[in-house]
NUDOZA-936068 format. One line per field, with one value per residue: residue number from 1; residue in one letter; x, y, z of N, C-alpha, C, CB in turn. Coordinates in Angstrom, 2 decimals. Glycine has a CB too. Example, Ala and Ser with C-alpha at 12.3 -4.5 7.8 and 13.67 -1.06 7.14 Angstrom:
residues 2
k = (1; 2) .
r = (a; s) .
n.c1 = (13.19; 12.85) .
n.c2 = (-5.69; -2.25) .
n.c3 = (7.80; 7.08) .
ca.c1 = (12.30; 13.67) .
ca.c2 = (-4.50; -1.06) .
ca.c3 = (7.80; 7.14) .
c.c1 = (13.20; 12.90) .
c.c2 = (-3.30; 0.03) .
c.c3 = (7.80; 7.87) .
cb.c1 = (11.31; 14.08) .
cb.c2 = (-4.47; -0.60) .
cb.c3 = (9.05; 5.72) .
end
This chain:
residues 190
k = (1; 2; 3; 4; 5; 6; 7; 8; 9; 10; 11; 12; 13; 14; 15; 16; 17; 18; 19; 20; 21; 22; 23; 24; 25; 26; 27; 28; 29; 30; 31; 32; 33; 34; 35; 36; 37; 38; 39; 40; 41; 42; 43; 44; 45; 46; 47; 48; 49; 50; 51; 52; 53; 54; 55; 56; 57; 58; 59; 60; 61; 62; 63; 64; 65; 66; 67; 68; 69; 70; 71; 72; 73; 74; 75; 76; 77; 78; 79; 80; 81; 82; 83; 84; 85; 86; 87; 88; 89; 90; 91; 92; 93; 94; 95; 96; 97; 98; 99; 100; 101; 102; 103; 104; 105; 106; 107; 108; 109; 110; 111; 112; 113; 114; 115; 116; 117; 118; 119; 120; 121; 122; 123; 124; 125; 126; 127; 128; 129; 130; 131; 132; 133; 134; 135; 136; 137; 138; 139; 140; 141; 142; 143; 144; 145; 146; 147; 148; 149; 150; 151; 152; 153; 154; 155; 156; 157; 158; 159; 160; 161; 162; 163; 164; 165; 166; 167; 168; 169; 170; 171; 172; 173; 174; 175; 176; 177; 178; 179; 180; 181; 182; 183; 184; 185; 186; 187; 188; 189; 190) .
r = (x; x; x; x; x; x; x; x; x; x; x; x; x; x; x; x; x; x; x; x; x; x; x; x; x; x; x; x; x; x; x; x; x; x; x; x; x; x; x; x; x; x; x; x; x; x; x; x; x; x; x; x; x; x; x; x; x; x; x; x; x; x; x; x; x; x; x; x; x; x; x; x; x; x; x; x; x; x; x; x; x; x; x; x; x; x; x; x; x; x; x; x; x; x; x; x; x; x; x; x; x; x; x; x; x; x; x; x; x; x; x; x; x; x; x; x; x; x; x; x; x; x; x; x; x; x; x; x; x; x; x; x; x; x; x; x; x; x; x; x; x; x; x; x; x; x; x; x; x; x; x; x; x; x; x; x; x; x; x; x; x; x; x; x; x; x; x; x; x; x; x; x; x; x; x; x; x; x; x; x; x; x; x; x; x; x; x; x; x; x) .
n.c1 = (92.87; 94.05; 91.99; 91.08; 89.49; 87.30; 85.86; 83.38; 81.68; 78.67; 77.55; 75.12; 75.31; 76.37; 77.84; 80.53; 80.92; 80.25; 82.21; 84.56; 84.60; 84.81; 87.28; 89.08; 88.61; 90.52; 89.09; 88.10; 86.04; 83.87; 82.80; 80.45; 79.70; 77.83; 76.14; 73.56; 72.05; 73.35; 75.98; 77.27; 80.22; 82.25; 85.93; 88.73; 91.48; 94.29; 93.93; 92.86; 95.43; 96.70; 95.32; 96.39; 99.11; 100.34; 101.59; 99.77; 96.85; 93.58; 90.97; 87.91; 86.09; 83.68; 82.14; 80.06; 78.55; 76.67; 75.76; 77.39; 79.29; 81.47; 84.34; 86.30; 89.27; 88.37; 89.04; 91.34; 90.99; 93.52; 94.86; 96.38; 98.60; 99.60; 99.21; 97.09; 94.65; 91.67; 89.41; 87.61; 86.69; 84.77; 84.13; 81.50; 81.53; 80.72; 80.18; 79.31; 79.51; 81.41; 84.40; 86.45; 89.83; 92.61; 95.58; 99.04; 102.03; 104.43; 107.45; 109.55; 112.32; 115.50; 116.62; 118.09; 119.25; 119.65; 122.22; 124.05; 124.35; 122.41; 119.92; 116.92; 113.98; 110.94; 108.31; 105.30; 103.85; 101.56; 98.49; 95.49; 92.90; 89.72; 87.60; 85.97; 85.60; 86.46; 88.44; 90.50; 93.95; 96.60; 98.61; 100.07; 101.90; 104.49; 106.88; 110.51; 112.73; 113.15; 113.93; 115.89; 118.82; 117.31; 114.89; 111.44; 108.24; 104.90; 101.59; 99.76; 100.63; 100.57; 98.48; 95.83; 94.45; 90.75; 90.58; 90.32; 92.66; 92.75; 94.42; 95.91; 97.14; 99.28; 101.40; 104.02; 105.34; 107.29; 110.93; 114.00; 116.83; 119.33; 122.55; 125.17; 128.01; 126.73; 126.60; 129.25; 130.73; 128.75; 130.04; 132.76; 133.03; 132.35) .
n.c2 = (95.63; 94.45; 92.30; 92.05; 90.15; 90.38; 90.09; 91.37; 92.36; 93.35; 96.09; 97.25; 98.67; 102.44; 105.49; 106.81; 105.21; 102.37; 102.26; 102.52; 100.30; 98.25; 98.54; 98.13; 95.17; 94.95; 95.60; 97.59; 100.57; 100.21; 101.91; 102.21; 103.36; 105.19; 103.71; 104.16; 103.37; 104.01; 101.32; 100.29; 98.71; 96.50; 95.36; 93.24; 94.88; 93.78; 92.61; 94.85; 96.26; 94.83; 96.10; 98.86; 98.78; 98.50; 98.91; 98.55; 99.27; 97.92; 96.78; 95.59; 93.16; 92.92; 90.79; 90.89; 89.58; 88.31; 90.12; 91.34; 92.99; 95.65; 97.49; 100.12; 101.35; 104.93; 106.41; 106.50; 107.25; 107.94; 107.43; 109.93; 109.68; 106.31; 105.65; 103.67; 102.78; 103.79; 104.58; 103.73; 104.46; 103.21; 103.44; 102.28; 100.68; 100.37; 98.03; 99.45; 102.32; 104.86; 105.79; 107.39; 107.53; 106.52; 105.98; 104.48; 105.10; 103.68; 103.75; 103.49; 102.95; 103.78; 107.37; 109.72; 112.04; 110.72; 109.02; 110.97; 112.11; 112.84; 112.71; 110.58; 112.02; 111.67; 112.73; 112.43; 109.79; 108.71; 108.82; 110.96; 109.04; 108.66; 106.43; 103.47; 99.97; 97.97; 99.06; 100.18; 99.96; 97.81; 99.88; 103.10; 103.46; 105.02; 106.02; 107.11; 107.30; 109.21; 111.35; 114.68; 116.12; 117.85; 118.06; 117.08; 115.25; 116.18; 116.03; 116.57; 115.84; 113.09; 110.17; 107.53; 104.42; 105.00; 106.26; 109.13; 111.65; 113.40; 114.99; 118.58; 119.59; 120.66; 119.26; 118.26; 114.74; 113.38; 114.39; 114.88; 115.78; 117.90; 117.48; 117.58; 116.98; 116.54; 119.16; 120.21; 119.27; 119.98; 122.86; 122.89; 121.84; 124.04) .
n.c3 = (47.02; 50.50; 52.40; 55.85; 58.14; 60.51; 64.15; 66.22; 69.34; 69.96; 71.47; 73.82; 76.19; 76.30; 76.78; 79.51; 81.49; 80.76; 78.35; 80.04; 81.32; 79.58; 78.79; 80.72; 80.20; 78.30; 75.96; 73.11; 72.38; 69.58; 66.60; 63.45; 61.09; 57.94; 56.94; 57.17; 59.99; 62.94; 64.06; 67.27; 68.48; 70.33; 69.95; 70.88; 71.73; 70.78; 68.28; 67.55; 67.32; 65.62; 62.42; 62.91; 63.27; 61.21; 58.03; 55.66; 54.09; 54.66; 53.69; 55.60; 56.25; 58.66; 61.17; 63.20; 65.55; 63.92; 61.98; 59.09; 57.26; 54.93; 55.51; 56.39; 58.05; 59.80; 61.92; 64.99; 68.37; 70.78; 73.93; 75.85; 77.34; 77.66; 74.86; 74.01; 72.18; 72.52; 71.04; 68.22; 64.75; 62.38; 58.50; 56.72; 53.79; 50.24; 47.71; 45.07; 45.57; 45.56; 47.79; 49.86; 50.82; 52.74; 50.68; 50.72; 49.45; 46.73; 45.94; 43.03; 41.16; 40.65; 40.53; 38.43; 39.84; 42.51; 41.44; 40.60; 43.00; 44.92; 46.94; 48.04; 48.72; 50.42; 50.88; 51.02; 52.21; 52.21; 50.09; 49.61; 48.40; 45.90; 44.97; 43.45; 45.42; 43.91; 42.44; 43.79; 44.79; 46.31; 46.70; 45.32; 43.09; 42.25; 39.97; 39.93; 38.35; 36.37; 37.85; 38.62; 39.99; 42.94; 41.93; 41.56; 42.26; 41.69; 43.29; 41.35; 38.73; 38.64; 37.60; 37.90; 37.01; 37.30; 39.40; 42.07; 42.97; 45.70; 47.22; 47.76; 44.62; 44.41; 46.43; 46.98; 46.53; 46.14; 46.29; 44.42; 46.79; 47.03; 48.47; 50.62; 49.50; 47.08; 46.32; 47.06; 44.65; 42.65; 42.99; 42.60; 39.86; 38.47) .
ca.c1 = (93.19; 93.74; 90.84; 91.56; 88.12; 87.09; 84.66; 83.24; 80.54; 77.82; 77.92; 74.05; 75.28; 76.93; 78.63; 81.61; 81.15; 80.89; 83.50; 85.70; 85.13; 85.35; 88.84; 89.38; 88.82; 91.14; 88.86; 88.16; 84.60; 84.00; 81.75; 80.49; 79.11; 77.72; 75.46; 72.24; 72.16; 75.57; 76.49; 78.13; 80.21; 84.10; 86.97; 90.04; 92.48; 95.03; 92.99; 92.71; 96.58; 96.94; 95.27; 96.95; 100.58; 100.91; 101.22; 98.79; 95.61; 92.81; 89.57; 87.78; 84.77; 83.30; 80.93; 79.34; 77.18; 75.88; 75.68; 78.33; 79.46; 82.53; 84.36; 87.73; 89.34; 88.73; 89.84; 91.23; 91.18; 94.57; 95.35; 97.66; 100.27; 100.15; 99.04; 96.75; 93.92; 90.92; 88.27; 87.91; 85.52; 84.90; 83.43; 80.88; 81.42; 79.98; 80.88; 79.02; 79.55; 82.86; 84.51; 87.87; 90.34; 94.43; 96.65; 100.27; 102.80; 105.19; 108.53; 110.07; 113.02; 116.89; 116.75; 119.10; 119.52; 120.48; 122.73; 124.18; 125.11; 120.86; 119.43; 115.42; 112.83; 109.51; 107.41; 104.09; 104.20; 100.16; 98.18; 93.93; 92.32; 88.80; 87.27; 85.51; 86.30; 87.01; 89.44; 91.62; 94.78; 97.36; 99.57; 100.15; 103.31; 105.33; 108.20; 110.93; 113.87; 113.56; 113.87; 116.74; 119.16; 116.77; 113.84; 110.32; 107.57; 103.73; 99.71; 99.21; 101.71; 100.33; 97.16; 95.76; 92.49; 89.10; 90.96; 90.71; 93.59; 91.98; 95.39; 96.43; 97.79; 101.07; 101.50; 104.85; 105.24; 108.93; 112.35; 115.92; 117.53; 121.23; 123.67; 126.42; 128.89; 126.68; 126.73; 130.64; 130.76; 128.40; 130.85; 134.00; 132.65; 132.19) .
ca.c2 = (95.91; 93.37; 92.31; 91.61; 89.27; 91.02; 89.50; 91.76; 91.90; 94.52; 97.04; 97.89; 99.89; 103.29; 106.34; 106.49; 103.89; 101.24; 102.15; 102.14; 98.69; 97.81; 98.58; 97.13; 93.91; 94.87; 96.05; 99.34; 100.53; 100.95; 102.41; 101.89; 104.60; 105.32; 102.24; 103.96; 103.41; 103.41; 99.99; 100.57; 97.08; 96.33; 94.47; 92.92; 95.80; 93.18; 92.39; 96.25; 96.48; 94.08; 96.67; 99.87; 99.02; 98.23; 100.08; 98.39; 99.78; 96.97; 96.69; 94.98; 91.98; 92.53; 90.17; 91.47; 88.87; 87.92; 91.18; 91.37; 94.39; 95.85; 98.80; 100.87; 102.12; 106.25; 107.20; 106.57; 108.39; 107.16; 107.94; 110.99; 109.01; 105.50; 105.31; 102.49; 102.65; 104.40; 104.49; 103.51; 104.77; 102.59; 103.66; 101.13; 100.63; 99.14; 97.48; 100.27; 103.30; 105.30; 106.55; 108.13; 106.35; 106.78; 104.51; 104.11; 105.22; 102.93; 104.45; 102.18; 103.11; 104.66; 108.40; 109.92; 112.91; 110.12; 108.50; 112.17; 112.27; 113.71; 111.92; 110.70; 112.10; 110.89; 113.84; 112.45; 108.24; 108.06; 110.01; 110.05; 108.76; 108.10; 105.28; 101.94; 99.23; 96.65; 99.91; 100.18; 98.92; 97.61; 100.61; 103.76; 103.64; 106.53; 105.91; 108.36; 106.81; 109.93; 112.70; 114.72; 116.94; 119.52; 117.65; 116.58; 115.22; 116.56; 115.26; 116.85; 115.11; 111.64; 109.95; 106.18; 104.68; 104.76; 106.64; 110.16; 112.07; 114.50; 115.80; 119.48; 118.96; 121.36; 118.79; 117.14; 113.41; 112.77; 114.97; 114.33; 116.99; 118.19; 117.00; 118.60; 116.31; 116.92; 121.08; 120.92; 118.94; 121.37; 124.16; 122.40; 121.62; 125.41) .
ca.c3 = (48.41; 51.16; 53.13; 57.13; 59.24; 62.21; 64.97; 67.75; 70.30; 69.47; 72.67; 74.36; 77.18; 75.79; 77.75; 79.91; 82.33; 80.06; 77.99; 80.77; 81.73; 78.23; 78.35; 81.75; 79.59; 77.25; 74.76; 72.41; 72.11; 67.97; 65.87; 62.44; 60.39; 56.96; 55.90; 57.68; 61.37; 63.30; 65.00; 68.15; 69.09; 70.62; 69.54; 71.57; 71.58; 69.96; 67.44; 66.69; 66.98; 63.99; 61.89; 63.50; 63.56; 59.92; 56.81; 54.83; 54.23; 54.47; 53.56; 56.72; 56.72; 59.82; 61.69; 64.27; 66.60; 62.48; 61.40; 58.08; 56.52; 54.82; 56.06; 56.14; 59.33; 59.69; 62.68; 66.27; 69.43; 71.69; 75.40; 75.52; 77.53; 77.12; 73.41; 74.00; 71.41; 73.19; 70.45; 67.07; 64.22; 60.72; 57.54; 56.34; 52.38; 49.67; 46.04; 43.50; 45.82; 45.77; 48.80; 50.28; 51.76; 52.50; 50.02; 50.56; 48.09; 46.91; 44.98; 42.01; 40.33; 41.02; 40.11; 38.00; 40.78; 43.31; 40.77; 40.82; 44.47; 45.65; 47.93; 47.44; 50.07; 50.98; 51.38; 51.47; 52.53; 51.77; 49.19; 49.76; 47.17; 45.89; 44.12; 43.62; 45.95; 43.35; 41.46; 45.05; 44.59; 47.45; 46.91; 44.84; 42.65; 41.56; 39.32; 39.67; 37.83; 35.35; 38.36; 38.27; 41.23; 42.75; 41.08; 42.34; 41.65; 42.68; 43.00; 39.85; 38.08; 39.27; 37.82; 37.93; 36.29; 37.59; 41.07; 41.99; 44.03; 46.91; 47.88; 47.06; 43.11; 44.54; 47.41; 46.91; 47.19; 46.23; 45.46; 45.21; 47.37; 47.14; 49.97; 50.86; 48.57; 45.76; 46.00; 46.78; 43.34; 41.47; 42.83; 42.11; 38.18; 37.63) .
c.c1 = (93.16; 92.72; 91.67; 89.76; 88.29; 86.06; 84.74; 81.98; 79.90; 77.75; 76.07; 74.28; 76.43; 76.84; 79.95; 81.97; 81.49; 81.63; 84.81; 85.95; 84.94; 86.82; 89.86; 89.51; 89.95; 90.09; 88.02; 86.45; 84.78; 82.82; 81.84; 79.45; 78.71; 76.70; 73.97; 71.90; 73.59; 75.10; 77.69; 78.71; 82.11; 84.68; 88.04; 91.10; 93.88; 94.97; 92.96; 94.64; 97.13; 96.76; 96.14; 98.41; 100.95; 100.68; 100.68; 97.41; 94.47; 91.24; 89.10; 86.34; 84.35; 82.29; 80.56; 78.12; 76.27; 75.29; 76.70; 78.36; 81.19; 82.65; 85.41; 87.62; 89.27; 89.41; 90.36; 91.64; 92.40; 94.52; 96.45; 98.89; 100.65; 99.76; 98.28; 95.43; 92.46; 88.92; 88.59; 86.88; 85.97; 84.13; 82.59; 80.76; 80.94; 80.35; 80.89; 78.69; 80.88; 83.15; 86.18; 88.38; 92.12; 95.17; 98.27; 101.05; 104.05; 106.20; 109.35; 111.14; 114.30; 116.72; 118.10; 119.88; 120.32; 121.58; 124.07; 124.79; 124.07; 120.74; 117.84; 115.27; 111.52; 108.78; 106.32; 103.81; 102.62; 99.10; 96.21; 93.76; 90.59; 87.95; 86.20; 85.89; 86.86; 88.37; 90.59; 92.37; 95.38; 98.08; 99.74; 101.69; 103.55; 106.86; 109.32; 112.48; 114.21; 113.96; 115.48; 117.63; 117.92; 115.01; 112.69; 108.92; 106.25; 102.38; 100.05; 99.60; 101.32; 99.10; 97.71; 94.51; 91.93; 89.88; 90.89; 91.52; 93.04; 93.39; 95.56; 97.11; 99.24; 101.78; 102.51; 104.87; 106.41; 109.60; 113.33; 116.46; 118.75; 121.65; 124.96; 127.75; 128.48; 126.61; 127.87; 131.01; 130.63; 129.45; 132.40; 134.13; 132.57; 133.21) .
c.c2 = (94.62; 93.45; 91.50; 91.34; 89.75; 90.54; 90.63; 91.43; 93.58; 94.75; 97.33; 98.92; 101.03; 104.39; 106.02; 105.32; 102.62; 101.56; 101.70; 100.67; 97.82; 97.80; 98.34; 96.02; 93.93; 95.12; 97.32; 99.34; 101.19; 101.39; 102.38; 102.62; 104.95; 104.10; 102.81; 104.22; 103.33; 102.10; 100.25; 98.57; 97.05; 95.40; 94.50; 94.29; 95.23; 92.89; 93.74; 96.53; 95.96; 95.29; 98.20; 99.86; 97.69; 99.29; 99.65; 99.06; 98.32; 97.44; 95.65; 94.28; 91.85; 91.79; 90.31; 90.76; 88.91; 88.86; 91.28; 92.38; 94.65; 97.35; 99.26; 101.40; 103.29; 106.39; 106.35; 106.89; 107.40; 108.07; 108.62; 110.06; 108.10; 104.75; 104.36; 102.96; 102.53; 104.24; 104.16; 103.43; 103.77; 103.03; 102.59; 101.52; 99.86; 99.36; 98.77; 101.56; 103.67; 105.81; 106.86; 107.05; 106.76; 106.24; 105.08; 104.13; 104.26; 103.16; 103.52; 103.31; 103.76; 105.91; 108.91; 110.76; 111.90; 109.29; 109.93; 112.76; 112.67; 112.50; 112.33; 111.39; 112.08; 112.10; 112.95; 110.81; 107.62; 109.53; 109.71; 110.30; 108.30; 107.42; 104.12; 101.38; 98.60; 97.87; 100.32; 99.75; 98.79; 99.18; 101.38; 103.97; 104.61; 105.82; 107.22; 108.01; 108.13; 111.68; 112.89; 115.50; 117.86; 119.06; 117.23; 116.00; 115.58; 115.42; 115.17; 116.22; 113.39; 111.20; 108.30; 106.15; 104.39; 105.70; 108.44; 110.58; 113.29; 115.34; 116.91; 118.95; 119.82; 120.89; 118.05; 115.91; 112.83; 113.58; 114.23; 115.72; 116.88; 117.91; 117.41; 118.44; 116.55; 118.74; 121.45; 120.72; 119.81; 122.65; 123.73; 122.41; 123.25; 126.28) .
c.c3 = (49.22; 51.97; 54.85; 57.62; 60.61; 62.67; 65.89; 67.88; 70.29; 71.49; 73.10; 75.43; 76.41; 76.98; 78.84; 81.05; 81.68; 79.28; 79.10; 81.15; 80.54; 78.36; 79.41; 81.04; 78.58; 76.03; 73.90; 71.66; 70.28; 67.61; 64.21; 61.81; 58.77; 56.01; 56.75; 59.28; 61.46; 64.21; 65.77; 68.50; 69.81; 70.07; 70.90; 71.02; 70.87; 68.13; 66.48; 66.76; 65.88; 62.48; 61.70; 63.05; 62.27; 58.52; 55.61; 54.93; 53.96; 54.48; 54.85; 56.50; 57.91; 60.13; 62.99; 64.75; 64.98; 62.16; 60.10; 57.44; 55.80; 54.91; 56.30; 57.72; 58.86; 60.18; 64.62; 67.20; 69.84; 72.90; 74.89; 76.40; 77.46; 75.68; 73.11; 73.20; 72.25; 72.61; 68.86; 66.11; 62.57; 60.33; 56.95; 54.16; 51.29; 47.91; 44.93; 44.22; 45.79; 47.10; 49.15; 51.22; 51.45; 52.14; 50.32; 49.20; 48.10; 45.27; 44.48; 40.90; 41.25; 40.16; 40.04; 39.06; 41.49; 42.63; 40.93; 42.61; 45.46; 46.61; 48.09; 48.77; 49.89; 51.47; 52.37; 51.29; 52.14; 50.73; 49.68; 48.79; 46.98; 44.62; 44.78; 44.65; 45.23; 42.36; 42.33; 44.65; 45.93; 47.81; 45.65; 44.14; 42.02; 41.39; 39.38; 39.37; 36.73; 36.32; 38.71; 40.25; 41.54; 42.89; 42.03; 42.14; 42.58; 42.47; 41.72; 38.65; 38.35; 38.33; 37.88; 37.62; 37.32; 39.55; 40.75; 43.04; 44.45; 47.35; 47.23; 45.56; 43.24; 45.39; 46.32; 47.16; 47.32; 45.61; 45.79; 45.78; 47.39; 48.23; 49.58; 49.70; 47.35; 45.17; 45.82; 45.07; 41.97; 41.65; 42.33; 40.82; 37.70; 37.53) .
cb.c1 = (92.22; 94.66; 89.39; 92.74; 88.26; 86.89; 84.79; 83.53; 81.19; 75.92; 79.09; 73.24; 75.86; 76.38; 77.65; 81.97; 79.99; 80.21; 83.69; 85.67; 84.22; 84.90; 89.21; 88.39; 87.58; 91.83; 88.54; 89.88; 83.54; 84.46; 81.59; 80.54; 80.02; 78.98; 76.26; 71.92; 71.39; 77.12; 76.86; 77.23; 79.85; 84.63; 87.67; 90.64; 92.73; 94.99; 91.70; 91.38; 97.19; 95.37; 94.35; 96.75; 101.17; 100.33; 102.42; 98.65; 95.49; 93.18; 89.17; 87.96; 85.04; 83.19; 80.95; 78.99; 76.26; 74.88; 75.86; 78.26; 79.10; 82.96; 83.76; 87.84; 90.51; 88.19; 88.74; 91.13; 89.75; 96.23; 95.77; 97.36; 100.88; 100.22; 100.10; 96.72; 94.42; 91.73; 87.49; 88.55; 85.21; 84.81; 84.16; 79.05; 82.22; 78.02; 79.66; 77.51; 78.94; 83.25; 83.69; 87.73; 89.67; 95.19; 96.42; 100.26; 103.31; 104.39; 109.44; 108.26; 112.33; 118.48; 116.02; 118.92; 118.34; 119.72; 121.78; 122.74; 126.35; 119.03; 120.32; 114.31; 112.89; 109.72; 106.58; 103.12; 104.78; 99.16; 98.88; 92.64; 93.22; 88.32; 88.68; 85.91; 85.89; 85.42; 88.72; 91.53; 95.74; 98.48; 100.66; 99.58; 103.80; 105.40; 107.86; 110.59; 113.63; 112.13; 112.74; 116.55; 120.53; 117.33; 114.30; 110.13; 107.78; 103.19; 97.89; 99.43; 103.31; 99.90; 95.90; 96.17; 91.65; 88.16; 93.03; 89.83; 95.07; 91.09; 96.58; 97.35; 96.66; 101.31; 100.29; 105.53; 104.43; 109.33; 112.87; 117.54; 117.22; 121.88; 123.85; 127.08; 129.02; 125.44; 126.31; 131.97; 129.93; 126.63; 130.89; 134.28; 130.83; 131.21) .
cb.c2 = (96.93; 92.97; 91.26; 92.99; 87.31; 92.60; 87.88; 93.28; 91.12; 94.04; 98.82; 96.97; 99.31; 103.53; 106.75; 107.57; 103.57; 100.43; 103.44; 102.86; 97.93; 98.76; 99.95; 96.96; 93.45; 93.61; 95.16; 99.59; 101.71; 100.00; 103.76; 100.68; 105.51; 105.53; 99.85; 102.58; 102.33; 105.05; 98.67; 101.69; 95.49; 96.04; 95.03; 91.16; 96.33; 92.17; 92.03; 97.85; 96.26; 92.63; 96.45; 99.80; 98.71; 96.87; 100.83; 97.21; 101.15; 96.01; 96.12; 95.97; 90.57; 93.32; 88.93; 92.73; 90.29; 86.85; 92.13; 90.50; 95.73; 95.22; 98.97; 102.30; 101.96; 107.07; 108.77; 106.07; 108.87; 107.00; 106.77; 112.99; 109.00; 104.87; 105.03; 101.72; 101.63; 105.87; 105.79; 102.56; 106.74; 101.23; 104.15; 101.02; 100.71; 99.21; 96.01; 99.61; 103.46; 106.36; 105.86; 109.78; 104.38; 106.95; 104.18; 102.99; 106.80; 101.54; 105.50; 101.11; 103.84; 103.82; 109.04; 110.38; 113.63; 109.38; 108.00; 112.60; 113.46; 114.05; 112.13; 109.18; 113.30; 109.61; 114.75; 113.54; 107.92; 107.49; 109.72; 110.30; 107.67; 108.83; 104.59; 101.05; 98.68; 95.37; 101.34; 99.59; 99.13; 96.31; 99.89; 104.42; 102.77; 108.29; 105.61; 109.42; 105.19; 109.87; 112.86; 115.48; 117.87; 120.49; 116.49; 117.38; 114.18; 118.32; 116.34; 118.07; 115.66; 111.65; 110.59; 105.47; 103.57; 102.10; 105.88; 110.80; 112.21; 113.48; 115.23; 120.10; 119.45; 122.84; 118.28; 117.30; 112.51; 111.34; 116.45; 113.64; 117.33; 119.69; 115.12; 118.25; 114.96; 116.11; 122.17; 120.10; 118.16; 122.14; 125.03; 121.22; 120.64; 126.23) .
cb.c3 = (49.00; 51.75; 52.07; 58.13; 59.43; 62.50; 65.71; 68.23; 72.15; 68.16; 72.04; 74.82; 79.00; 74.45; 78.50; 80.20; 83.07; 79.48; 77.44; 81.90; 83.05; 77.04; 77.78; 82.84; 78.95; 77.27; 74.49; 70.68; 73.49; 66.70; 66.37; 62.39; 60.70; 56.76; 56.36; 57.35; 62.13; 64.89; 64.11; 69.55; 67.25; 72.04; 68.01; 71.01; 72.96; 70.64; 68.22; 67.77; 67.79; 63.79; 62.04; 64.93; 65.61; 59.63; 56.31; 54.81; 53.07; 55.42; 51.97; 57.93; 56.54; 60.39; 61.52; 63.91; 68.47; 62.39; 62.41; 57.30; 57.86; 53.81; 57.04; 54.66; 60.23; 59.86; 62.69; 66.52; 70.74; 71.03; 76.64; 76.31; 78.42; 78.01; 72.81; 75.43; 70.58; 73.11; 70.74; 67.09; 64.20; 60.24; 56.76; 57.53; 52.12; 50.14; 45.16; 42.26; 46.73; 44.82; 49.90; 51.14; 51.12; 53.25; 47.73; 51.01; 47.84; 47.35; 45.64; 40.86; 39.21; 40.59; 40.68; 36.78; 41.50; 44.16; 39.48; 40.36; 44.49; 44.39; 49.25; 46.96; 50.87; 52.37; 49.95; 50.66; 54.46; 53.68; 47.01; 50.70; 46.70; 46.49; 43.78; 42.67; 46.65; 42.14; 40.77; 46.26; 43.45; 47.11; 47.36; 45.52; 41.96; 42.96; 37.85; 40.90; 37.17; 33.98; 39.73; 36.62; 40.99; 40.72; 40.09; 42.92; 40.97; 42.29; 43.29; 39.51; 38.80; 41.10; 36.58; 39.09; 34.91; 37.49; 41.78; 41.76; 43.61; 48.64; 48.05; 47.99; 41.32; 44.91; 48.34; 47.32; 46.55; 45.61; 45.75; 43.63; 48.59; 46.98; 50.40; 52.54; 48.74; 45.35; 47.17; 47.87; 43.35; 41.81; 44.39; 42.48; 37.87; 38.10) .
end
């Protein structure tokens, strides 16, 4: 997995006042959960857009006023109208524990279906998975050079070592679906 270096400033005042003028400054009150105590602290709201508005999943080195930890984004709250990144919760993780986390699927091959006239679709763009840290990979590949018109592939149908898949095992991740050109075809051929 890639790792992204985060600095913030550990937070002492908590409730809605200071948040708010947290974010007067431009920046997003966080929280860090699962190692014991929580560590409340903020980041630059830029800073947290780096992570946000990409489709990598990163593992995160935070240093916190010389505090150091590693830790996965969970979750975060946004303003209902201008989307600006409100709150933001991390998982604190560690080397020889396992834990959950949302990988990115990444589809390798031309399927015969779309060869055929189908056309792929992207069900499900991240699968959760749980594992090691050091057994993470960047990205979850699914080959589907052998899928046909119609065709699809599920969870269940998926594995990878030392990882387990949390998603339904009847949860689609990729078909080729018929398009209009390839149904007149099939009716034309019969």
């Amino acid at each position: 997995m890639k790792v992204f270096e985060l600095k913030g400033s550990l937070r002492t005042d908590l409730g809605k006042k200071a948040n708010k003028a947290l974010r007067r400054e431009e920046m997003v009150p966080c929280e860090v959960y699962g190692g014991g105590e929580n560590i409340h602290f903020a980041i630059n709201e830029k800073v947290l857009g780096k992570l946000l508005f990409t489709p990598d999943v990163y593992v995160i080195n935070a240093d916190i006023e010389g505090k150091k930890f590693s830790c996965v984004l969970r979750d975060v709250q946004y303003h209902p109208v201008n989307d600006k990144a409100l709150h933001a919760d991390f998982y604190q993780v560690f080397e020889d524990k396992a834990f959950e986390v949302e990988l990115p699927i990444r589809v390798e091959g031309f399927a015969i279906g779309v060869q055929s006239g189908g056309k792929l679709a992207v069900i499900s763009r991240k699968l959760k998975v749980k594992g090691l840290m050091a057994d993470l990979p960047e990205n979850l590949l699914v080959k589907v050079s052998h899928l046909g018109l119609g065709k699809s592939i599920q969870v269940g149908e998926l594995t990878y070592d030392n990882l387990e898949l949390l998603n339904s095992k009847k949860s689609v991740v990729v078909q080729v679906k018929l398009t209009r050109a390839a149904r007149a075809a099939a009716m034309a051929a019969k």
